[in-house]
C-alpha positions as CSV (number, residue, x, y, z in Angstrom):
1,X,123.9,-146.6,-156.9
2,X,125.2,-143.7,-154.8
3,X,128.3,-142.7,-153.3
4,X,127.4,-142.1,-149.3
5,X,130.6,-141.4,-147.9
6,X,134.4,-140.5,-148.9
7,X,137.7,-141.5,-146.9
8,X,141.3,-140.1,-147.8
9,X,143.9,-143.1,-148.0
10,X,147.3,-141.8,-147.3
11,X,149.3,-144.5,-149.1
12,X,153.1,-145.4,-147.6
13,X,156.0,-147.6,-147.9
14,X,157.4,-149.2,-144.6
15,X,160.3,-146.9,-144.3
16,X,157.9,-143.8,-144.4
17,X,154.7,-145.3,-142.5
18,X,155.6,-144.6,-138.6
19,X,156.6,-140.8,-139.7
20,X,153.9,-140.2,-142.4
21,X,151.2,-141.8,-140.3
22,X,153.0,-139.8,-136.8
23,X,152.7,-136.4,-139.0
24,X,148.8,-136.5,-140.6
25,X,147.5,-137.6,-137.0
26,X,149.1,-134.3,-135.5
27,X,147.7,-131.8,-138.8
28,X,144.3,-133.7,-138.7
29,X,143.9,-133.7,-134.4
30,X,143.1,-137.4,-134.9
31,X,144.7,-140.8,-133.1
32,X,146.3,-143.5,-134.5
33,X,144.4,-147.0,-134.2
34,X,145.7,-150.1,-133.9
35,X,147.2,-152.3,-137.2
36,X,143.9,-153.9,-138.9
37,X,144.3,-156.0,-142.2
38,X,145.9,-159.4,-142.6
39,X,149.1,-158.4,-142.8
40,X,148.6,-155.1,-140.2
41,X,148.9,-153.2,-143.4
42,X,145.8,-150.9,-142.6
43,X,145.6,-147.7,-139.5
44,X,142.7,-145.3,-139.0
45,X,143.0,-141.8,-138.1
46,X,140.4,-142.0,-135.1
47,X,138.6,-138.3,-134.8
48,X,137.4,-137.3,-130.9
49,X,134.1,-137.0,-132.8
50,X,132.2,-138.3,-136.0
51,X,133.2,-141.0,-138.3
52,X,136.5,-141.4,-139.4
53,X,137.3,-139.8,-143.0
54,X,141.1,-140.4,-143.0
55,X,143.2,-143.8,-143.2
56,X,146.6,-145.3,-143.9
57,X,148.1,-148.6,-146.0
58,X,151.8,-149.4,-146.0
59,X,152.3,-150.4,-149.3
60,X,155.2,-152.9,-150.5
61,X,155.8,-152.3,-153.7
62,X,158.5,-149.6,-154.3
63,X,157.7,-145.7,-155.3
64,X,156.6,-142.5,-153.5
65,X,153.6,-142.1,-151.0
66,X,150.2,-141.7,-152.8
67,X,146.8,-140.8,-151.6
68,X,144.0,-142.8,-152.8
69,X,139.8,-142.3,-152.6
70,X,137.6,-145.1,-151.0
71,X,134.1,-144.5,-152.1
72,X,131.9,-146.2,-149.2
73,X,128.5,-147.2,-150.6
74,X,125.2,-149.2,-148.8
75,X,125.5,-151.1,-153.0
76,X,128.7,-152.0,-153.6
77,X,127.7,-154.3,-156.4
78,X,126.1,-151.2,-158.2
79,X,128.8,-148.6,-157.7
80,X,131.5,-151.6,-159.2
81,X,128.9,-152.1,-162.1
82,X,129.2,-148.2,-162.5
83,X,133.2,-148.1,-162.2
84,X,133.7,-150.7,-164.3
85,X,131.0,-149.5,-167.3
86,X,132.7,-145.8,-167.4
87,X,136.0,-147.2,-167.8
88,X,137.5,-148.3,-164.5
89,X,140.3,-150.8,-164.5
90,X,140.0,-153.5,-161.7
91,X,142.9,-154.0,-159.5
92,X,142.1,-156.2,-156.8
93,X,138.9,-158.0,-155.3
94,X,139.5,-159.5,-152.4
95,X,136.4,-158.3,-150.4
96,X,136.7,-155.0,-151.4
97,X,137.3,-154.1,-154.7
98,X,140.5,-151.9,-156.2
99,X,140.5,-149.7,-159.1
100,X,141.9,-147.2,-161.2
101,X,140.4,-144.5,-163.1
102,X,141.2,-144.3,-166.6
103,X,143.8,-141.9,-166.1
104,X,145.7,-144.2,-163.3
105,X,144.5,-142.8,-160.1
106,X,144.0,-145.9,-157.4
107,X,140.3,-146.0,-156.0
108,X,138.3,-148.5,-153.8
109,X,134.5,-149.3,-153.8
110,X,134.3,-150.4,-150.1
111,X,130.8,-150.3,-147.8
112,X,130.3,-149.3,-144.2
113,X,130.2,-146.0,-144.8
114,X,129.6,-143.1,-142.2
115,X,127.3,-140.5,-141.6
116,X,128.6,-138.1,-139.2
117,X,131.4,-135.4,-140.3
118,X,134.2,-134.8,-137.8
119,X,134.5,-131.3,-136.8
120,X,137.1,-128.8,-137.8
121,X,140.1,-129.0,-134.5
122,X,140.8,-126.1,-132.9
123,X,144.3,-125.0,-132.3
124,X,143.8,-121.9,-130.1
125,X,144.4,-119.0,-132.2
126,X,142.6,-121.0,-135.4
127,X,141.0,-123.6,-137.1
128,X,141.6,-126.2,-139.7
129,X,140.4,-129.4,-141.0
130,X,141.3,-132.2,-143.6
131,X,138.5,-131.5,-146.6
132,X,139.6,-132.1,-149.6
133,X,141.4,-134.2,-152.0
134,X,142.3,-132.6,-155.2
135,X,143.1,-134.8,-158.0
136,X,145.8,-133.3,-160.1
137,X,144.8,-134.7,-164.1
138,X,147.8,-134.2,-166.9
139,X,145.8,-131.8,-169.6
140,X,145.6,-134.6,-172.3
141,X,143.4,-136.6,-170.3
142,X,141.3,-133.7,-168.8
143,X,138.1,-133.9,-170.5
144,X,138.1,-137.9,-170.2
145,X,138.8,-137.8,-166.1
146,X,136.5,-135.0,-165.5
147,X,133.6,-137.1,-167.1
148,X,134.5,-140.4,-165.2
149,X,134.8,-139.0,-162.0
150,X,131.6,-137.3,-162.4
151,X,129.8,-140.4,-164.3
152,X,130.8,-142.3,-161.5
153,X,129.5,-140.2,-158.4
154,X,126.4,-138.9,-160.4
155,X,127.7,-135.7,-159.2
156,X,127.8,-132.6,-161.5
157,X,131.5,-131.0,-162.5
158,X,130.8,-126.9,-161.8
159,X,133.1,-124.2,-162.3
160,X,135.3,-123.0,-159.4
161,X,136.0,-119.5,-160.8
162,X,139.6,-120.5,-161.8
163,X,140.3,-122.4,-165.6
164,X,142.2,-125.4,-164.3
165,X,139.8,-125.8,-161.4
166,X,136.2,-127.6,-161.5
167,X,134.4,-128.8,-158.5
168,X,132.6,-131.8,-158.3
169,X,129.1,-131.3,-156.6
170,X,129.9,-133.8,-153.5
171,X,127.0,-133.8,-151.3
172,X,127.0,-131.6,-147.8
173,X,126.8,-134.6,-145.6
174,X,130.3,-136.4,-146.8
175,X,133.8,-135.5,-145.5
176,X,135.5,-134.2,-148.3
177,X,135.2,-132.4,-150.9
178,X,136.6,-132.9,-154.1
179,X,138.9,-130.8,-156.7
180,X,139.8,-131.6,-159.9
181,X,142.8,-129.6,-161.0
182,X,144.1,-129.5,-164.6
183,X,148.0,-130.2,-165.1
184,X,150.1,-127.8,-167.7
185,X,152.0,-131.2,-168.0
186,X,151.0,-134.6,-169.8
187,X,153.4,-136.5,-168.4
188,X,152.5,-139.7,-165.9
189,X,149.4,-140.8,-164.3
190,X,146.4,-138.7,-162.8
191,X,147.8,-138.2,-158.9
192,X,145.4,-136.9,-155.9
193,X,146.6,-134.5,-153.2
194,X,144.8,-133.6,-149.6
195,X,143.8,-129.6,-149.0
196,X,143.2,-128.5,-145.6
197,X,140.7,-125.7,-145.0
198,X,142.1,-122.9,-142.4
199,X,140.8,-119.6,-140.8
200,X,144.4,-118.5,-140.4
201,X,146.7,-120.2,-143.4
202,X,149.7,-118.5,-141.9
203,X,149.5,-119.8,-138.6
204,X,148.4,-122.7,-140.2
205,X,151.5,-123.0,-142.3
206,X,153.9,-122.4,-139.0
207,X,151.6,-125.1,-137.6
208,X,152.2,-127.9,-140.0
209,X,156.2,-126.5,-140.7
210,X,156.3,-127.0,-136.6
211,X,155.1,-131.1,-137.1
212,X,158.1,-131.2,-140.2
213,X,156.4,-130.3,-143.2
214,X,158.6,-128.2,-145.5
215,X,157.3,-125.1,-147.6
216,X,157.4,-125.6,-151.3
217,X,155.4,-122.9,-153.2
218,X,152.8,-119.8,-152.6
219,X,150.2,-120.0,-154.7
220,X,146.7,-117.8,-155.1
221,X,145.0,-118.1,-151.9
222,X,147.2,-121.5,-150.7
223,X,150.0,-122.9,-150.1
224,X,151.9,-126.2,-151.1
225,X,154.2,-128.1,-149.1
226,X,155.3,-131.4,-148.5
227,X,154.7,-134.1,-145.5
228,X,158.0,-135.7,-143.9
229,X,157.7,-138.4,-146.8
230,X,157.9,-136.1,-149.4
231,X,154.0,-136.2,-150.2
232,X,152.5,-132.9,-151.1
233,X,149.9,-131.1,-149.7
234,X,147.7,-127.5,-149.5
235,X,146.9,-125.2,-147.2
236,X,144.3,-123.1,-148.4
237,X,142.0,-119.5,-146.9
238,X,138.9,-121.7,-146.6
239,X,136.9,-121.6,-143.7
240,X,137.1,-124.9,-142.2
């Protein structure tokens, strides 16, 4: 079994889905396809190159905008076996398969996935790209999260250089990478949160604030804000 590719679902309720969907197509330089899903639930953030990494679900049920991972995989039945044997808790199956980690976090195990990673878009006087998803675990369920998600993926949890940080070893080829970031808190389920990668984080920052994102906190080399929906998000000094 093998995880071959990674998409980012950005998770909203109908109130929030026109202007949550309207503000990640202008930060990621991607357009908006048309409803898919049998109830139009599903959109894709279309890239002008390479295979999309980024997509949207309107969700019914009440409660704030989410992200949540797809893992694509050419053996779906293996990678299910695998979620489901390290602890996985199946939501759904209804052609593609739902799950949460132990900790809470929503996952799919879906095929079709792609091969070639979108560029970085250009805004002039920079860069910046979509390339991470950090999932943000409570510190009582650290050790148990760090070894599912790395079980899972068969990729190795290395040090970032930072205590709360480690990095799982996500191979070159896939779209994202991914974070796992310990929480001083142990209160409510494991969450996930998108990083963007930007040669200029400042004009990055007046960038996204431009589109209606609102500045929360400045961290150590990044900076956390929050979408239109109330979703937050990083923008971090890597280069895209």
């Amino acid at each position: 079994m093998s995880t071959d590719w990674l998409t980012a679902f950005l998770d909203f309720r109908p109130a929030s889905l026109d202007p949550g969907t309207a503000f990640w197509a202008g930060v990621s330089g991607t357009t908006v396809s048309s409803p898919r899903g049998e109830r139009g639930e599903f959109r894709t953030l279309l890239p002008p190159s390479g295979d999309a990494w980024l997509r949207v679900q309107r969700l019914e049920a009440v409660g704030p905008a989410r992200v949540h991972l797809d893992l694509h995989t050419a053996d779906p039945v293996s990678l299910r076996s695998a979620a489901e044997e390290h602890g996985a808790v199946l939501q759904h199956d209804a052609g593609f398969a739902s799950y949460a980690s132990p900790g809470g976090l929503p996952f799919c195990v879906v095929g079709s996935p792609g091969s070639q990673r979108a560029p970085a878009a250009s805004w002039g006087t920079h860069r910046s790209l979509v390339d991470q998803v950090c999932i943000d675990i409570p510190h009582r369920q650290w050790q148990d999260e760090v070894a599912f998600w790395s079980a899972l993926t068969g990729w190795a949890a290395q040090e970032s250089g930072s205590a709360e940080f480690l990095r799982l070893a996500v191979p070159d080829a896939l779209p994202l990478r991914l974070l796992l970031q310990r929480r001083d808190d142990d209160g409510g389920p494991v969450r996930a949160h998108l990083d963007l990668a930007a040669d200029d984080p400042a004009a990055e920052v007046e960038r996204v604030r431009a589109l209606g994102a609102s500045r929360r906190h400045d961290g150590a080399g990044w900076t956390t804000l929050l979408d239109p929906t109330g979703m937050e998000f990083c923008i971090t000094d890597r280069r895209p």
